[in-house]
PANU-698197 format. One line per field, with one value per atom (N, C-alpha, C, CB): x, y, z. Coordinates in nm, 3 decimals, decimal comma, padded with zeros to 5 digits. Atoms other than C-alpha are relative to their C-alpha. Glycine has a CB too. Layout:
<rs>
px	[X ...] $
py	[Y ...] $
pz	[Z ...] $
</rs>
This chain:
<rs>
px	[-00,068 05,778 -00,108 00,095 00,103 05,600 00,020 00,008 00,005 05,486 00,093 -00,097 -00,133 05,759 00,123 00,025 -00,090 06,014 00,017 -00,023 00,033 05,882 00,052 -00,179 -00,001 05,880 00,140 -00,097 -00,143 06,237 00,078 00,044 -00,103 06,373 -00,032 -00,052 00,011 06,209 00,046 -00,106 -00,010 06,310 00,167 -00,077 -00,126 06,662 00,023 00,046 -00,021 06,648 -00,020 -00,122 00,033 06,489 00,106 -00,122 -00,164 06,818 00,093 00,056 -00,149 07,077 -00,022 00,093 00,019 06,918 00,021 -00,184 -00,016 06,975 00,142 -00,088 -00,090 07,301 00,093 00,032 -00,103 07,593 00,092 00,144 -00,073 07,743 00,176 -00,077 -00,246 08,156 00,040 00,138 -00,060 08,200 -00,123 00,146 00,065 08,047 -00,033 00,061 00,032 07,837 -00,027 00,074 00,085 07,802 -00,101 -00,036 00,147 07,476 -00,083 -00,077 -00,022 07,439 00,064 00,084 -00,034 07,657 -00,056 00,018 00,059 07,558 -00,159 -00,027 00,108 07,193 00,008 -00,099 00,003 07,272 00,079 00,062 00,008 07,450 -00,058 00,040 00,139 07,177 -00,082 -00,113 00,109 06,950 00,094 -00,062 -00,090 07,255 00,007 00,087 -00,037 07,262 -00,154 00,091 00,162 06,856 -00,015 -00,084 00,066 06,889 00,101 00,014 -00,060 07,146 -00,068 00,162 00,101 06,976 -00,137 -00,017 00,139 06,653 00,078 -00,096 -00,063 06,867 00,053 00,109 -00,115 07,065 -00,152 00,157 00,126 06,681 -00,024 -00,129 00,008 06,672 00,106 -00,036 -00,130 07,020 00,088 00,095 -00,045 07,258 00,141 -00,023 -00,139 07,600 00,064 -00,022 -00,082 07,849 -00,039 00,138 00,047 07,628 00,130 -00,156 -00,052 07,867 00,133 00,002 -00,084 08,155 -00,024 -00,026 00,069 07,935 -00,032 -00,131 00,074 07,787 00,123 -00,094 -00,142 08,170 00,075 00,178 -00,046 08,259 -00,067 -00,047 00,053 07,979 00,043 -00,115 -00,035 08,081 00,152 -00,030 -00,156 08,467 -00,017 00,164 00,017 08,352 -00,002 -00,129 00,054 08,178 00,113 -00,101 -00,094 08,480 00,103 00,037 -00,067 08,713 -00,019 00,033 00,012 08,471 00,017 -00,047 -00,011 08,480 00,126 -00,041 -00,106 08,858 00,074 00,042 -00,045 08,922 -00,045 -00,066 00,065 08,681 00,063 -00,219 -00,055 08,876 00,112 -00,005 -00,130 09,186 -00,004 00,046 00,047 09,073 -00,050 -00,113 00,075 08,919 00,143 -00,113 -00,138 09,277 00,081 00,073 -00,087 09,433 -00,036 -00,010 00,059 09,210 00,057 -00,164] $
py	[-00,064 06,376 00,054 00,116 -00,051 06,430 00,130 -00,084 -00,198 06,836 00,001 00,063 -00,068 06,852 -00,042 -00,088 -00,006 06,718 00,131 -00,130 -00,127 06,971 00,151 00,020 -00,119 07,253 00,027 -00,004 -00,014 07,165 00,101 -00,120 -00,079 07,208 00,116 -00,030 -00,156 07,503 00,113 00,031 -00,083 07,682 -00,047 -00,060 -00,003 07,582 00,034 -00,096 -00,058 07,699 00,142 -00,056 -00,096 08,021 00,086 -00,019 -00,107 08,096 -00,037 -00,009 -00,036 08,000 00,036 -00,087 -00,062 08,210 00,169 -00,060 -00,109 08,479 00,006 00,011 00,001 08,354 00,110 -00,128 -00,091 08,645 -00,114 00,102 00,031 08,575 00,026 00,073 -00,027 08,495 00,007 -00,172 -00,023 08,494 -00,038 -00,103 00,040 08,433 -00,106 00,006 00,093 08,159 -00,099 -00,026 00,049 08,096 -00,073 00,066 -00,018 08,128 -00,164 00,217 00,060 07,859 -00,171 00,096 00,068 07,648 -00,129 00,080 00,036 07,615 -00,087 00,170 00,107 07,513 -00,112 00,056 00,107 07,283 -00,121 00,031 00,118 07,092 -00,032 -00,002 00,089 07,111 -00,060 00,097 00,089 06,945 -00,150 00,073 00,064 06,701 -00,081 00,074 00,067 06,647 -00,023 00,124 -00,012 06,631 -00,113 00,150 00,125 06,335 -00,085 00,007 00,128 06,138 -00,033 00,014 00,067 06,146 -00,075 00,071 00,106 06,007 -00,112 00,060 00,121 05,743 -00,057 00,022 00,074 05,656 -00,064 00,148 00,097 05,531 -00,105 00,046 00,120 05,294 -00,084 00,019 00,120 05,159 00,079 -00,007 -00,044 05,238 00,010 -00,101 -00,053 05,389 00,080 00,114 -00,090 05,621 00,108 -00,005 -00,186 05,961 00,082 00,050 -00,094 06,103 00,035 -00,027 -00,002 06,015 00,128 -00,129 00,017 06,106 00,150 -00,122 -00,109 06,474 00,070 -00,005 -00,138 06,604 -00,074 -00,011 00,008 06,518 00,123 -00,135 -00,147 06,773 00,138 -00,002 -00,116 07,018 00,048 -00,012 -00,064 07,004 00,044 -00,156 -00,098 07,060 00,135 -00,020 -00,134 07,386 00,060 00,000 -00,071 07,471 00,043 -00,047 -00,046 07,437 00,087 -00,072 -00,149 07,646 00,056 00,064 -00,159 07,915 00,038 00,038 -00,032 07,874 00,039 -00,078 -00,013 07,842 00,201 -00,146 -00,122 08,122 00,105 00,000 -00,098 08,373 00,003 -00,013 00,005 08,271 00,129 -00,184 -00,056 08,397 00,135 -00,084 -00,187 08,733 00,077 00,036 -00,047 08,809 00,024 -00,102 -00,045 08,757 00,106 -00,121 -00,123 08,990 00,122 00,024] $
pz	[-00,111 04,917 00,095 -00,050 -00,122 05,248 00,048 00,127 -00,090 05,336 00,038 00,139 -00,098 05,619 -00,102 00,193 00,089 05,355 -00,135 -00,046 00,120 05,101 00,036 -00,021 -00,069 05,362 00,046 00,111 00,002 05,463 -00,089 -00,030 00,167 05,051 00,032 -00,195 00,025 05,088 00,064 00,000 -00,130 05,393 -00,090 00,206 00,076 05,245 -00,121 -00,001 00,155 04,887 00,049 -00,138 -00,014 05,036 00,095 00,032 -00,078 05,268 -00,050 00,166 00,106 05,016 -00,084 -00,050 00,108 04,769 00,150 -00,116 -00,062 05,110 00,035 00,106 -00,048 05,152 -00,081 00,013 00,108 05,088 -00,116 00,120 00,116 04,774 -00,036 -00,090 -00,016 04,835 -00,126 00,074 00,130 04,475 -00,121 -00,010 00,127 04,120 00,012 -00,110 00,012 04,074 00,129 -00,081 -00,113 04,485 00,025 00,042 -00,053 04,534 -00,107 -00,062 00,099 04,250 00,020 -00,069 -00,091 04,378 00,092 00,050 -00,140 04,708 -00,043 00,107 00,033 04,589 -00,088 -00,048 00,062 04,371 00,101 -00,140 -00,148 04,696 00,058 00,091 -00,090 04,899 -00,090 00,094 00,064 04,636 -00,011 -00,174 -00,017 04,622 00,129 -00,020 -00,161 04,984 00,023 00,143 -00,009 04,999 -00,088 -00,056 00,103 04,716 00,074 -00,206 -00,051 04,895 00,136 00,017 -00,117 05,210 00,043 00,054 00,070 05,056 -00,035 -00,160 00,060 04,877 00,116 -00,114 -00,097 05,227 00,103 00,106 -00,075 05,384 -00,045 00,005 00,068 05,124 -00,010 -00,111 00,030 05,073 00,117 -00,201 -00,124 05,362 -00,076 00,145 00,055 05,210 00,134 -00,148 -00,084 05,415 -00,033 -00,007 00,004 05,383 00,053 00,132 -00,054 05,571 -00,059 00,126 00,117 05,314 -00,093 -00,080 00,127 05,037 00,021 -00,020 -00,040 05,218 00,002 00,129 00,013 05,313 -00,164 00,202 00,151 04,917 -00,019 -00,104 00,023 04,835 00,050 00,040 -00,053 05,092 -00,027 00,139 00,008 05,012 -00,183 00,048 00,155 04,648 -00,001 -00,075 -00,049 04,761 00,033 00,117 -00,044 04,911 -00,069 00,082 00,089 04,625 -00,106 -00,033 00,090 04,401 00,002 -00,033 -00,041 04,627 -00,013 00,144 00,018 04,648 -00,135 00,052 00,103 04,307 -00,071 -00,076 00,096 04,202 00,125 -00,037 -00,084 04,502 -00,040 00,133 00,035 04,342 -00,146 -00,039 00,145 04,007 -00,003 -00,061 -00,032 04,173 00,006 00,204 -00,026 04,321 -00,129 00,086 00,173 03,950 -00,104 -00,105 00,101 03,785 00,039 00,004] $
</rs>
């Protein structure tokens, strides 16, 4: 991985480890998408897929954690 690729992950691991935390297991989450979305976009230079499919899958995931796990706050 080339510096400015490196420096990217990093500048992104380092503000979703700042990001507020909407629920349990957020913060968690969230980075484990961007490393997700950081390996498909390497993989989409080499083989050409529908990233953009493939990127809002990840992000509507994210979205149902949070929903699920806000559902589950409200029941407690």
């Amino acid at each position: 991985m080339a510096y400015k690729d490196e420096k990217i992950v990093r500048v992104l691991l380092e503000e979703a480890a700042e990001v507020e935390s909407r629920c349990e297991g957020y913060r968690e989450e969230l980075t484990e998408a961007l490393a997700e979305i950081v390996q498909k976009e390497r993989a989409h230079l080499f083989q050409r897929s529908n990233i953009v499919v493939e990127i809002g899958d990840i992000v509507s995931r994210v979205g149902t954690f949070v929903g699920i796990k806000e559902g589950q706050d409200e029941n407690s």
